[in-house]
N, CA, C and O atoms as a GROMACS GRO file, in nm:
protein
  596
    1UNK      N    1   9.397  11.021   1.039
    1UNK     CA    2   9.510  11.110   1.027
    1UNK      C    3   9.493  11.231   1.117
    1UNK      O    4   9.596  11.259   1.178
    2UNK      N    5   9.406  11.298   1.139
    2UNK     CA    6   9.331  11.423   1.210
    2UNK      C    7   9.335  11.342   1.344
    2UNK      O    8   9.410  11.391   1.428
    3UNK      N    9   9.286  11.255   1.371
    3UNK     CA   10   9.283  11.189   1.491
    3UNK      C   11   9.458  11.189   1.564
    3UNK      O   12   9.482  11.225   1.679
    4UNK      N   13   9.577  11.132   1.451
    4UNK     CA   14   9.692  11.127   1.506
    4UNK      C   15   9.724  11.236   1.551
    4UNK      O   16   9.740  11.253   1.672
    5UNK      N   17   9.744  11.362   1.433
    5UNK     CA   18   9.779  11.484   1.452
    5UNK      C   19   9.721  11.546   1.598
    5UNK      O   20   9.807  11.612   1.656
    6UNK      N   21   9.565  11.536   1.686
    6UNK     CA   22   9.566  11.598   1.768
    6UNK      C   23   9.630  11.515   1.891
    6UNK      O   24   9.733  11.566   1.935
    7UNK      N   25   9.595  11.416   1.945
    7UNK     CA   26   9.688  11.309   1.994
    7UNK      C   27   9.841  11.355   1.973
    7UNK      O   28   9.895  11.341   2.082
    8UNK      N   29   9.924  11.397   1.890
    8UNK     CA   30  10.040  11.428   1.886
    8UNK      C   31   9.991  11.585   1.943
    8UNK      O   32  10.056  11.557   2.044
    9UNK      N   33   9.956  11.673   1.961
    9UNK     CA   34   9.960  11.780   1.982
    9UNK      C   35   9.916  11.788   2.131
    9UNK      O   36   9.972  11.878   2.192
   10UNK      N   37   9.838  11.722   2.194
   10UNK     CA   38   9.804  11.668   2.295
   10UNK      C   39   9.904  11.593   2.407
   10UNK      O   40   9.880  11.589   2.528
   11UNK      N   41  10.011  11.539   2.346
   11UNK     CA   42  10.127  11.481   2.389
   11UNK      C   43  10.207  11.614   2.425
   11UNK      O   44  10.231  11.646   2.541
   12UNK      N   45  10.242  11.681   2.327
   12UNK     CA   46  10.361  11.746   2.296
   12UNK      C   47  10.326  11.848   2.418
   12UNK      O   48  10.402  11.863   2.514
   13UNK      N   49  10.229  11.902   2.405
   13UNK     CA   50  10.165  12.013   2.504
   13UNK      C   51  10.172  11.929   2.651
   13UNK      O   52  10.214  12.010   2.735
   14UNK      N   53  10.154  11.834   2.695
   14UNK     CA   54  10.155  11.755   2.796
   14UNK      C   55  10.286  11.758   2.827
   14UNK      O   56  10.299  11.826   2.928
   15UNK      N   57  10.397  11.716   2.785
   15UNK     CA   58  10.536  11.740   2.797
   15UNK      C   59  10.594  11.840   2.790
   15UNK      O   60  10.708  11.827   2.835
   16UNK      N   61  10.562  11.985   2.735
   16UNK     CA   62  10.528  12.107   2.770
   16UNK      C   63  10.543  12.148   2.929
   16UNK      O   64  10.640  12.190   2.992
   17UNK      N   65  10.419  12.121   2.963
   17UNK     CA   66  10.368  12.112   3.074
   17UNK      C   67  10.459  12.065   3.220
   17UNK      O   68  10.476  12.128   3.324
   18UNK      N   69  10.508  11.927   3.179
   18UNK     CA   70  10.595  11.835   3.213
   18UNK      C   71  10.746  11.927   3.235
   18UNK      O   72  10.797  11.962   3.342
   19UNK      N   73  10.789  11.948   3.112
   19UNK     CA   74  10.911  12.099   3.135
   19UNK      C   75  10.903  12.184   3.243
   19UNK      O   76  10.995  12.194   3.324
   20UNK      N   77  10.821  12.234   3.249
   20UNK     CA   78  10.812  12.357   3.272
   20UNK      C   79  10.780  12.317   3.486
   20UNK      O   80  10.820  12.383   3.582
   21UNK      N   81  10.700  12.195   3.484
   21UNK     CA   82  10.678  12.176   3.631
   21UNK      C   83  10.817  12.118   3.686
   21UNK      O   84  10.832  12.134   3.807
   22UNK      N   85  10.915  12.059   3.622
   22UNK     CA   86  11.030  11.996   3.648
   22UNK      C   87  11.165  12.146   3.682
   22UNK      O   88  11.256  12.161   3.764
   23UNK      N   89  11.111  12.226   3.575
   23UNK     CA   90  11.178  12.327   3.638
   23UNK      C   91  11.141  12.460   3.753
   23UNK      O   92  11.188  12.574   3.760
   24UNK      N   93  11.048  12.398   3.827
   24UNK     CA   94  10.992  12.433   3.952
   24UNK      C   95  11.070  12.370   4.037
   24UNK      O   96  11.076  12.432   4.143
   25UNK      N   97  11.146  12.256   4.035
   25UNK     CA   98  11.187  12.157   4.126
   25UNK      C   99  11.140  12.104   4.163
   25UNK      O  100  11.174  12.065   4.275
   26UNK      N  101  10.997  12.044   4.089
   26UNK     CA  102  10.868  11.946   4.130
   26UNK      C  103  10.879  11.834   4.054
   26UNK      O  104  10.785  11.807   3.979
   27UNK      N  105  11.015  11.733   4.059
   27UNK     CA  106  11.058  11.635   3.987
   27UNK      C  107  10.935  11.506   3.984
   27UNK      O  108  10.918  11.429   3.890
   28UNK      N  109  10.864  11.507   4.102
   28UNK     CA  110  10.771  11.402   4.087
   28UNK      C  111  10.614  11.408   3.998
   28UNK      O  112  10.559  11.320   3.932
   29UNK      N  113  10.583  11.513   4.022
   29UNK     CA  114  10.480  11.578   4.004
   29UNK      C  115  10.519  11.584   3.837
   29UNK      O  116  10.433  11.532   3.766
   30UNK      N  117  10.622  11.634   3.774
   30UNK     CA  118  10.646  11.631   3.604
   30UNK      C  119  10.695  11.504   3.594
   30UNK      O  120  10.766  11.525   3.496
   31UNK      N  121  10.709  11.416   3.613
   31UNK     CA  122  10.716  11.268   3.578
   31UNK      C  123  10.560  11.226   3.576
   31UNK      O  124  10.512  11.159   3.485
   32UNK      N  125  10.497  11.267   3.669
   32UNK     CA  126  10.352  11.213   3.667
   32UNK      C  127  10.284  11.298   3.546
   32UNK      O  128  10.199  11.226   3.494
   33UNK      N  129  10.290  11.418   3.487
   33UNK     CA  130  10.221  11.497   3.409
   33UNK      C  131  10.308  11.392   3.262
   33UNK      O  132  10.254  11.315   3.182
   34UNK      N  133  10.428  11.424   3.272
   34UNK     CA  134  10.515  11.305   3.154
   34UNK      C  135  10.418  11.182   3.129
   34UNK      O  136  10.375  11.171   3.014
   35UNK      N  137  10.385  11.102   3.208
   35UNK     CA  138  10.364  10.999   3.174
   35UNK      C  139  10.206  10.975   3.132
   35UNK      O  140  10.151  10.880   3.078
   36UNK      N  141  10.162  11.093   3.174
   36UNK     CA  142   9.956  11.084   3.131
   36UNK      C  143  10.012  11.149   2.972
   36UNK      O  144   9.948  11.113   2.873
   37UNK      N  145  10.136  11.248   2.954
   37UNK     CA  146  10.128  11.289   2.839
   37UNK      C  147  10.119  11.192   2.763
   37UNK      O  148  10.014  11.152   2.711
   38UNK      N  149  10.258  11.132   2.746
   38UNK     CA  150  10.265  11.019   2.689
   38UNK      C  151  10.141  10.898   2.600
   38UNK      O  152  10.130  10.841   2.492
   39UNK      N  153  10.072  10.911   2.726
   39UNK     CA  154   9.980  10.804   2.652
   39UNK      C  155   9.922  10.830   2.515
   39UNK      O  156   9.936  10.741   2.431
   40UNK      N  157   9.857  10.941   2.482
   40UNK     CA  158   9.763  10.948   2.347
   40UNK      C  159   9.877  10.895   2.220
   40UNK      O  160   9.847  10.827   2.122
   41UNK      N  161   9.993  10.940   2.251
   41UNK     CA  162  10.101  10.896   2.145
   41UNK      C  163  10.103  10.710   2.125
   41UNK      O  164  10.112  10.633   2.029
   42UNK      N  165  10.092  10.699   2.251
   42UNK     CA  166  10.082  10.556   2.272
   42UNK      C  167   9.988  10.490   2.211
   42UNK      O  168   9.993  10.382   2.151
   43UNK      N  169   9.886  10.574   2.233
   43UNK     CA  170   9.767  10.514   2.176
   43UNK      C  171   9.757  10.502   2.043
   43UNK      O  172   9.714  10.393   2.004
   44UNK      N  173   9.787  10.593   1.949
   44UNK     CA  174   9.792  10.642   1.796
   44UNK      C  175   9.917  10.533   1.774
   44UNK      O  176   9.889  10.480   1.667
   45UNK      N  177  10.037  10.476   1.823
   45UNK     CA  178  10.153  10.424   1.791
   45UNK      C  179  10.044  10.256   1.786
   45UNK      O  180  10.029  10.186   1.686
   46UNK      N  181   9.988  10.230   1.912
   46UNK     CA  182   9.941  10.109   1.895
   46UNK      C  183   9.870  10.057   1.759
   46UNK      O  184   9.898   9.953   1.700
   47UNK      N  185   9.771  10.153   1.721
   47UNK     CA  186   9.669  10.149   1.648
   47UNK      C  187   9.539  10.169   1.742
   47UNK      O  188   9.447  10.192   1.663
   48UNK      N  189   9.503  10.171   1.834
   48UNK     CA  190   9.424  10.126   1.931
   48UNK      C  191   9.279  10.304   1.870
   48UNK      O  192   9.158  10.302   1.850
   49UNK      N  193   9.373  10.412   1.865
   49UNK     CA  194   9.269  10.537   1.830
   49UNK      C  195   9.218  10.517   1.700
   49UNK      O  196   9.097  10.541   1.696
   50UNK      N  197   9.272  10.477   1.584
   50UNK     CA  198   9.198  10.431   1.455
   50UNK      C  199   9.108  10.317   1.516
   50UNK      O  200   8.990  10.335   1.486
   51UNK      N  201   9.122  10.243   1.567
   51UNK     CA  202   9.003  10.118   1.555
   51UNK      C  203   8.895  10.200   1.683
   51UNK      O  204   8.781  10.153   1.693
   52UNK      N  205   8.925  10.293   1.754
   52UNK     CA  206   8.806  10.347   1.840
   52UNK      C  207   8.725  10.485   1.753
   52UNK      O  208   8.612  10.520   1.785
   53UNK      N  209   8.797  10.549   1.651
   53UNK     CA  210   8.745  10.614   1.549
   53UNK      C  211   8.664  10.537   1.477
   53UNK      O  212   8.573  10.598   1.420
   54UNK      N  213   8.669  10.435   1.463
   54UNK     CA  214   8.621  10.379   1.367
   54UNK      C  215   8.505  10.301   1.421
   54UNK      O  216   8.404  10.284   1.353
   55UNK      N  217   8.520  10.249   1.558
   55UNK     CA  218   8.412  10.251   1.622
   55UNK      C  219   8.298  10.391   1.624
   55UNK      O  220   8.184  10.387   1.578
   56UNK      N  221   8.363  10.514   1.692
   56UNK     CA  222   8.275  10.610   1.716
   56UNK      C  223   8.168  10.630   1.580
   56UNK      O  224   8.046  10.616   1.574
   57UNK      N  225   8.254  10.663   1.490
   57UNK     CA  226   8.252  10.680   1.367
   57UNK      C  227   8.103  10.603   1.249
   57UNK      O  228   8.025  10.640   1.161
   58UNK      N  229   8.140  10.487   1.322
   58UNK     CA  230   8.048  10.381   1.185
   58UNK      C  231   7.908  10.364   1.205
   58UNK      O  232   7.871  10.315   1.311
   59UNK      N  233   7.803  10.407   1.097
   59UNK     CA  234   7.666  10.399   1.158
   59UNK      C  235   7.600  10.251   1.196
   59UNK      O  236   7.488  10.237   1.246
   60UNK      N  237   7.701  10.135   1.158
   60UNK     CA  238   7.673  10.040   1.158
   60UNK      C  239   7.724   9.955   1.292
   60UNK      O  240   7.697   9.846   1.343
   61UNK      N  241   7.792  10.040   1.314
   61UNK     CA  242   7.841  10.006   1.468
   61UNK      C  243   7.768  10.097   1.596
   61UNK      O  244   7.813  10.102   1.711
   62UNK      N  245   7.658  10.161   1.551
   62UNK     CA  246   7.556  10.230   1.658
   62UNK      C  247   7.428  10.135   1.621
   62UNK      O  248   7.354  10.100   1.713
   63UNK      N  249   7.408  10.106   1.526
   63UNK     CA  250   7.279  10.042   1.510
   63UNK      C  251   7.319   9.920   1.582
   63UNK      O  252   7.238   9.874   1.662
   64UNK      N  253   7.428   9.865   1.566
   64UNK     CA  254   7.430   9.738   1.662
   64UNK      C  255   7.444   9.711   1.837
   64UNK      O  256   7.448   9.616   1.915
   65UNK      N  257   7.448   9.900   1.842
   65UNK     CA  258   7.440   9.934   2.008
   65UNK      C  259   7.343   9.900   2.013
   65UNK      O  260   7.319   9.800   2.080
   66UNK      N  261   7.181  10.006   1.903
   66UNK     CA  262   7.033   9.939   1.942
   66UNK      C  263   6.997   9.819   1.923
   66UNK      O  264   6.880   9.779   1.928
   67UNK      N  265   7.068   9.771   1.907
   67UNK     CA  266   7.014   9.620   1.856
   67UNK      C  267   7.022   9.553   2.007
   67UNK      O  268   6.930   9.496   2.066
   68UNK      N  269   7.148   9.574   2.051
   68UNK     CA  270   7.178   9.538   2.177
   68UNK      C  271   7.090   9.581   2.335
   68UNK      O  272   7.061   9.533   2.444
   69UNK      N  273   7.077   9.698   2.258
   69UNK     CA  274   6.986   9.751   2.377
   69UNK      C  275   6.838   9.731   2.374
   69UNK      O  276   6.771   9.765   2.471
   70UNK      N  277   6.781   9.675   2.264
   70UNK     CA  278   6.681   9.633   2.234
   70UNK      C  279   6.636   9.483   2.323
   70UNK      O  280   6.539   9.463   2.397
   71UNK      N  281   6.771   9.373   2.272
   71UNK     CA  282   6.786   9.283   2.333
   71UNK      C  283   6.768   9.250   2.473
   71UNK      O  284   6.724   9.149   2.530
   72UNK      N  285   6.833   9.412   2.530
   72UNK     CA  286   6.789   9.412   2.700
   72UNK      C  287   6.704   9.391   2.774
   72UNK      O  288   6.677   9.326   2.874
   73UNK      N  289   6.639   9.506   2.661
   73UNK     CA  290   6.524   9.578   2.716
   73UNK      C  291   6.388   9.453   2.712
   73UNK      O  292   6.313   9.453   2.810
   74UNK      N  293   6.367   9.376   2.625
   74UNK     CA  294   6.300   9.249   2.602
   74UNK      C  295   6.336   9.180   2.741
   74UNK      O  296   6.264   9.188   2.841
   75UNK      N  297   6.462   9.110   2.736
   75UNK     CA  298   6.486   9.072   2.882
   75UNK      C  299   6.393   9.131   2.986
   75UNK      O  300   6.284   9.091   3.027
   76UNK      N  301   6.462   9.233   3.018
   76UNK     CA  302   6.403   9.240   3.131
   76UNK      C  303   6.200   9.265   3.134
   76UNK      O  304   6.114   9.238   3.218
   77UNK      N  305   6.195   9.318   3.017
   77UNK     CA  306   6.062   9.318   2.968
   77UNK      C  307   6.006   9.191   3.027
   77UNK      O  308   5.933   9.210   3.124
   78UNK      N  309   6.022   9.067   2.991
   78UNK     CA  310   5.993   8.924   2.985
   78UNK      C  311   6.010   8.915   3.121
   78UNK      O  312   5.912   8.884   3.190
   79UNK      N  313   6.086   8.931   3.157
   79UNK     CA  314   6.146   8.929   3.357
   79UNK      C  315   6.032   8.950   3.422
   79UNK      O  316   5.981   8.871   3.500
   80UNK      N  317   5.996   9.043   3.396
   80UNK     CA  318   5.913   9.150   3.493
   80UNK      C  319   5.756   9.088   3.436
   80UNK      O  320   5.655   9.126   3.495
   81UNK      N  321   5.750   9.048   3.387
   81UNK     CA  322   5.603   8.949   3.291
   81UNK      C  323   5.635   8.878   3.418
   81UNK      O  324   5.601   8.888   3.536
   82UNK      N  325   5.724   8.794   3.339
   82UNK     CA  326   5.715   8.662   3.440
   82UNK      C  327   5.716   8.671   3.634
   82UNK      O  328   5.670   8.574   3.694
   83UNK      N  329   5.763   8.775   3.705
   83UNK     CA  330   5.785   8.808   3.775
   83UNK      C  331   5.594   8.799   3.842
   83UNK      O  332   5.554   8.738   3.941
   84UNK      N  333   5.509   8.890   3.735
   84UNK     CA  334   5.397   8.910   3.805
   84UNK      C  335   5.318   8.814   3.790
   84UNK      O  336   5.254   8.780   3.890
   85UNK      N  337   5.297   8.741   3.663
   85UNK     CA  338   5.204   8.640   3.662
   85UNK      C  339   5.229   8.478   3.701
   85UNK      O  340   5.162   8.375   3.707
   86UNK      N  341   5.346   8.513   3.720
   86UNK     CA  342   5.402   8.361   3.775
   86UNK      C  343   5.457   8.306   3.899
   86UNK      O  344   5.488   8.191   3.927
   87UNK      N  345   5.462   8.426   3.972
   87UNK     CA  346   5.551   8.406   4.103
   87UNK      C  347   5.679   8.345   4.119
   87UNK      O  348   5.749   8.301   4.028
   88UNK      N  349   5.698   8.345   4.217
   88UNK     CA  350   5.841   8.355   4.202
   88UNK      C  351   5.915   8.216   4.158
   88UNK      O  352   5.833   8.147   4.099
   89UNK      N  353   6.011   8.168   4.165
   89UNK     CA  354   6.082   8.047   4.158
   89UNK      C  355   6.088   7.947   4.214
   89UNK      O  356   6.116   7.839   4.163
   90UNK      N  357   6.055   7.974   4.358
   90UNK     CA  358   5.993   7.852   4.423
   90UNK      C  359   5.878   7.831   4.412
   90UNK      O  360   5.846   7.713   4.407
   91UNK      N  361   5.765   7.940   4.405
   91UNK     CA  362   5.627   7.858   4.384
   91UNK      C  363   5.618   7.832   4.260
   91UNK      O  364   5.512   7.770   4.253
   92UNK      N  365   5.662   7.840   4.153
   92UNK     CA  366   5.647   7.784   4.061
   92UNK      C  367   5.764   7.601   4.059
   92UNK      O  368   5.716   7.507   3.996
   93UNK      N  369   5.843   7.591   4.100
   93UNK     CA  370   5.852   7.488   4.163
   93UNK      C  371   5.759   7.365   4.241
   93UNK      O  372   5.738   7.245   4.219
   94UNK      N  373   5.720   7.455   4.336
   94UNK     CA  374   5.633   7.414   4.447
   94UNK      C  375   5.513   7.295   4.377
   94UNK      O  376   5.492   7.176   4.399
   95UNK      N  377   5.440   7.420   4.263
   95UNK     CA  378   5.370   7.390   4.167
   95UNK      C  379   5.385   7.279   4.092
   95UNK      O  380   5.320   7.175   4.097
   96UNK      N  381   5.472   7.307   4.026
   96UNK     CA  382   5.548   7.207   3.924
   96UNK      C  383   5.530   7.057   4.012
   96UNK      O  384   5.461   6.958   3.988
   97UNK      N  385   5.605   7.083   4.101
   97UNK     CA  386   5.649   6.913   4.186
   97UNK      C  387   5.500   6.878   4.208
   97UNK      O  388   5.455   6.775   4.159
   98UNK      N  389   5.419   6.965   4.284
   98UNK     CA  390   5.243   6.902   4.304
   98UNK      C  391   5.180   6.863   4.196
   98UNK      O  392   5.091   6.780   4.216
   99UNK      N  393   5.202   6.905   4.065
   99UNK     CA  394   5.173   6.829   3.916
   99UNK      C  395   5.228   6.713   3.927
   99UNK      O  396   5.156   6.616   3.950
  100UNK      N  397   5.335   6.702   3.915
  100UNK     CA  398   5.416   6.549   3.935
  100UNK      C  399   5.354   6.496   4.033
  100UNK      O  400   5.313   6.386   3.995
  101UNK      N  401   5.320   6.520   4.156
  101UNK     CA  402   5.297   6.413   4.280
  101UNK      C  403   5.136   6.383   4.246
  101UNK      O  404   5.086   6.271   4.264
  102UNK      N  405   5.097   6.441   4.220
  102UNK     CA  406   4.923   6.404   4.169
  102UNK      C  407   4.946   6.285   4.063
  102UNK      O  408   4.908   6.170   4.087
  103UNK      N  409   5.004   6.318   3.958
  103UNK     CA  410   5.010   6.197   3.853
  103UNK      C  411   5.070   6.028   3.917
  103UNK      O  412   5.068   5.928   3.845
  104UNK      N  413   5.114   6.025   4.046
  104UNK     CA  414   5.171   5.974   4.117
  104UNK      C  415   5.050   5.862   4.186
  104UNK      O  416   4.950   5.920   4.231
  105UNK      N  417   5.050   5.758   4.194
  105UNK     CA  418   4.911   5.656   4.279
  105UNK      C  419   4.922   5.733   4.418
  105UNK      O  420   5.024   5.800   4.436
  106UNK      N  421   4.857   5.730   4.487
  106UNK     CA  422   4.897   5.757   4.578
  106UNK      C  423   4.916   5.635   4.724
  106UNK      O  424   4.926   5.675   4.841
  107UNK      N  425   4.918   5.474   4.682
  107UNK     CA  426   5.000   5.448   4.771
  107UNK      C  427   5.119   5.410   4.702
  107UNK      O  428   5.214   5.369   4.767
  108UNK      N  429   5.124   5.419   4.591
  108UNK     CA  430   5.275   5.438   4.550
  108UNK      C  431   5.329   5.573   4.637
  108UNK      O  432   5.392   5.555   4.741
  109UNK      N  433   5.310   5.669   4.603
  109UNK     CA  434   5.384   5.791   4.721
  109UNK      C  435   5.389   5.761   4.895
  109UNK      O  436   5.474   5.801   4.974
  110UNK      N  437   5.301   5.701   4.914
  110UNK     CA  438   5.338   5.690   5.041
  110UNK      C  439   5.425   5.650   5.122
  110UNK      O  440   5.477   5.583   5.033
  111UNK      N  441   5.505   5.624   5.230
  111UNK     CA  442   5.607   5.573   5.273
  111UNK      C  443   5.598   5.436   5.338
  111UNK      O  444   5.513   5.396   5.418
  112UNK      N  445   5.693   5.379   5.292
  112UNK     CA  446   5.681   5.220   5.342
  112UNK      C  447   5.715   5.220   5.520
  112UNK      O  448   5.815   5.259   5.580
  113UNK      N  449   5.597   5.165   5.565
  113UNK     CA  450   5.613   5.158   5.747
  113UNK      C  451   5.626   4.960   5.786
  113UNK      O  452   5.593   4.886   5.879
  114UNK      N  453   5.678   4.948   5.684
  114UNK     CA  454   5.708   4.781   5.746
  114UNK      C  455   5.534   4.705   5.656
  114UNK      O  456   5.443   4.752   5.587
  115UNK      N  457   5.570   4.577   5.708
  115UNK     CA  458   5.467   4.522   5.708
  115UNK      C  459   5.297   4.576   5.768
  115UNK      O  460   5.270   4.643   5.867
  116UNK      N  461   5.194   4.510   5.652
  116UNK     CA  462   5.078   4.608   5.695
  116UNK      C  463   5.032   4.557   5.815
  116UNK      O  464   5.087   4.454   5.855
  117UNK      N  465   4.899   4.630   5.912
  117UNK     CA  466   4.880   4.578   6.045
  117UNK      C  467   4.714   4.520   5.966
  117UNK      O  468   4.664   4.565   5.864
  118UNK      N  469   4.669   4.424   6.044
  118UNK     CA  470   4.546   4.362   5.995
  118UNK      C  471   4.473   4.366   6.138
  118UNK      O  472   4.506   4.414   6.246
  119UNK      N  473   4.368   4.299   6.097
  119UNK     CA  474   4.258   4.341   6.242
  119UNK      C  475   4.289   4.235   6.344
  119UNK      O  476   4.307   4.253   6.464
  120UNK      N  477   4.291   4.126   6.280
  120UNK     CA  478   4.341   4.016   6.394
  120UNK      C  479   4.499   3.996   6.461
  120UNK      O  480   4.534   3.903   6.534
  121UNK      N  481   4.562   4.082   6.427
  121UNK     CA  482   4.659   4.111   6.494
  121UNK      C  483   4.693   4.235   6.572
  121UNK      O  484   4.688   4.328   6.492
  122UNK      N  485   4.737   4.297   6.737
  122UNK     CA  486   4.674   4.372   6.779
  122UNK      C  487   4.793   4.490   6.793
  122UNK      O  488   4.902   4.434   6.807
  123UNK      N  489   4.800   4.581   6.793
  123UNK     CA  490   4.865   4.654   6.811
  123UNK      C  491   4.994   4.661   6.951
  123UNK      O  492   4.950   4.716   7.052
  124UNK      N  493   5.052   4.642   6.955
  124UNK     CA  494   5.191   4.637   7.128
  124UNK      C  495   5.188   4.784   7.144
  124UNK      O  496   5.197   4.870   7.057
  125UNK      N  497   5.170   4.799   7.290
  125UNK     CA  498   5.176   4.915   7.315
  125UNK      C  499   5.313   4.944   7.377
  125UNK      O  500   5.341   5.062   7.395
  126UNK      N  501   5.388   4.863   7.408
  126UNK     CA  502   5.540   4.847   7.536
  126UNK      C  503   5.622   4.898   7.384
  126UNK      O  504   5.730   4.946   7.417
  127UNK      N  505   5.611   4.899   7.298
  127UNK     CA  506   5.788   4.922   7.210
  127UNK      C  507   5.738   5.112   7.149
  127UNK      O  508   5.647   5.150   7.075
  128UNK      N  509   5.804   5.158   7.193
  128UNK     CA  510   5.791   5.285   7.108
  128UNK      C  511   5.804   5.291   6.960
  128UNK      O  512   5.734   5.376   6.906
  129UNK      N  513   5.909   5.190   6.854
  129UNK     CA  514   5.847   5.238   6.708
  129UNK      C  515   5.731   5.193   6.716
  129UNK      O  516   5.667   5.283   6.662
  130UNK      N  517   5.638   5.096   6.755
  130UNK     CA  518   5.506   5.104   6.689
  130UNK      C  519   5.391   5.166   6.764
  130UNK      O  520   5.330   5.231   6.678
  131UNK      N  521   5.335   5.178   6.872
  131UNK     CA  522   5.284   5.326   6.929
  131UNK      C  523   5.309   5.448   6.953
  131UNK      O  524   5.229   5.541   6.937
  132UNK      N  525   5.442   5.460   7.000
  132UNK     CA  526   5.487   5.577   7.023
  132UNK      C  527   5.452   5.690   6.922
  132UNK      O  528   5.457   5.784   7.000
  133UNK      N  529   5.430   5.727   6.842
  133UNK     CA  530   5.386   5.777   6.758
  133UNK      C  531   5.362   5.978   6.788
  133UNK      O  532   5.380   6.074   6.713
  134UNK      N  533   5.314   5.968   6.933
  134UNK     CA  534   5.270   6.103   6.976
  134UNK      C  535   5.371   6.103   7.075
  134UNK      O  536   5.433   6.209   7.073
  135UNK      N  537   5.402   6.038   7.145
  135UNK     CA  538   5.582   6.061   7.214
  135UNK      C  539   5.680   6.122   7.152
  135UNK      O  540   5.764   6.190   7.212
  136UNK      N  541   5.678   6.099   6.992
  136UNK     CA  542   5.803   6.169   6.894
  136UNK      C  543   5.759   6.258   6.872
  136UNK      O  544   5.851   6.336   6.897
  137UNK      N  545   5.627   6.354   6.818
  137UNK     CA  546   5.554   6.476   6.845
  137UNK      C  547   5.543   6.543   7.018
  137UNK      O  548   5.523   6.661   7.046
  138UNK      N  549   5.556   6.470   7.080
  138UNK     CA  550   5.546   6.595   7.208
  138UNK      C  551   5.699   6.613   7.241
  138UNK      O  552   5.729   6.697   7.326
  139UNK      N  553   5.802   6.536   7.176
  139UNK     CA  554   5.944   6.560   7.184
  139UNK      C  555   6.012   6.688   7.116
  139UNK      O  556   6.085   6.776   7.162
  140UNK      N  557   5.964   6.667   6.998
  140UNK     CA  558   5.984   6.793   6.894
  140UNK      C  559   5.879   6.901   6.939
  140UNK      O  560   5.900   7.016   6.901
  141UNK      N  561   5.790   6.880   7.004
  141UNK     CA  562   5.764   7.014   7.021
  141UNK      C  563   5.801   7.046   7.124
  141UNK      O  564   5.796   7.169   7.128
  142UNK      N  565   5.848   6.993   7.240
  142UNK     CA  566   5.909   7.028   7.400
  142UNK      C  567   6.060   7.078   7.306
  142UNK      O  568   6.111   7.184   7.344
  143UNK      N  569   6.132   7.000   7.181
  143UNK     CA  570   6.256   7.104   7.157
  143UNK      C  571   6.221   7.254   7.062
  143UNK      O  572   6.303   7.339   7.028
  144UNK      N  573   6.076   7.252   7.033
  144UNK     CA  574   6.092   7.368   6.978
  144UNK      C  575   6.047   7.461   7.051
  144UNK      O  576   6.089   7.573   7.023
  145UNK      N  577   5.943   7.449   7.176
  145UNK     CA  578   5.957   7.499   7.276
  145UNK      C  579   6.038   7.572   7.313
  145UNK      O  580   6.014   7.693   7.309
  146UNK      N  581   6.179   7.518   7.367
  146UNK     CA  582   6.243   7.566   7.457
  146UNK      C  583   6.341   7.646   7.347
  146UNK      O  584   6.359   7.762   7.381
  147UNK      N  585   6.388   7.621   7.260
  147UNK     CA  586   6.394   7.741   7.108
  147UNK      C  587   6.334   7.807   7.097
  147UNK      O  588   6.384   7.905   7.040
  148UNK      N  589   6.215   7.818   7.128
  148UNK     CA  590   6.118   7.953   7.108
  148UNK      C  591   6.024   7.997   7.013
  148UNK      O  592   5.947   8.092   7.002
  149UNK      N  593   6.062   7.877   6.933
  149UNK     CA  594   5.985   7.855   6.811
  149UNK      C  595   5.809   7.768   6.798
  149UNK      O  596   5.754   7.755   6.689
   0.00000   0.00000   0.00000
């Protein structure tokens, strides 16, 4: 009720205001003071100032600010843990996947290159997939070369 009453007094004085600049011949300028008046009335007409009183107001609605801010503060608490003893997101990734690839046989991981080569059969040197091998390394590095890299 105290809340409406100044909100109405707050208005009224605003439109006041509003009068008095309109009879300057500053028609724009008291439309603009009019219409900020206006609002607190607006506000009290909505309901919108009782439910923010009642916010300000309730001790049970500040304890649930700390509650909230408590909540944060853990966050980032935990963040900043994890931040130092764990590194970052990719090496802990990085990590992770090298756990997995260890549990892994390792010629299961390896990559399939065709059929295996045996001793009595001899290596061709004329076809580049099967010697060439250091031809595709001095290629990539003659292009990273000239990149600069």
């Amino acid at each position: 009720m105290l809340t409406s009453t100044v909100c109405a007094a707050v208005s009224a004085a605003g439109l006041g205001i509003a009068l008095l600049t309109a009879y300057r011949k500053r028609f724009r300028s008291a439309a603009r003071i009019a219409a900020w008046s206006l609002i607190p009335v607006g506000l009290v007409m909505t309901g919108i100032v009782d439910w923010v009183t009642d916010l300000v107001f309730k001790p049970t609605v500040w304890a649930g600010f700390g509650v909230l801010a408590l909540s944060a503060l853990l966050f980032m608490i935990t963040r900043a843990a994890d931040r130092r003893t764990g590194g970052t997101r990719k090496q802990r990734r990085e990590a992770a996947a090298g756990e997995r690839g260890a549990a892994v046989a390792p010629a299961a991981s390896a990559p399939s290159l065709g059929p295996a080569r045996t001793a009595d059969r001899p290596k061709s040197r004329g076809t580049r997939g099967s010697g060439g091998g250091e031809e595709d390394f001095s290629d990539i590095e003659a292009i990273l070369k000239k990149h600069g890299i």
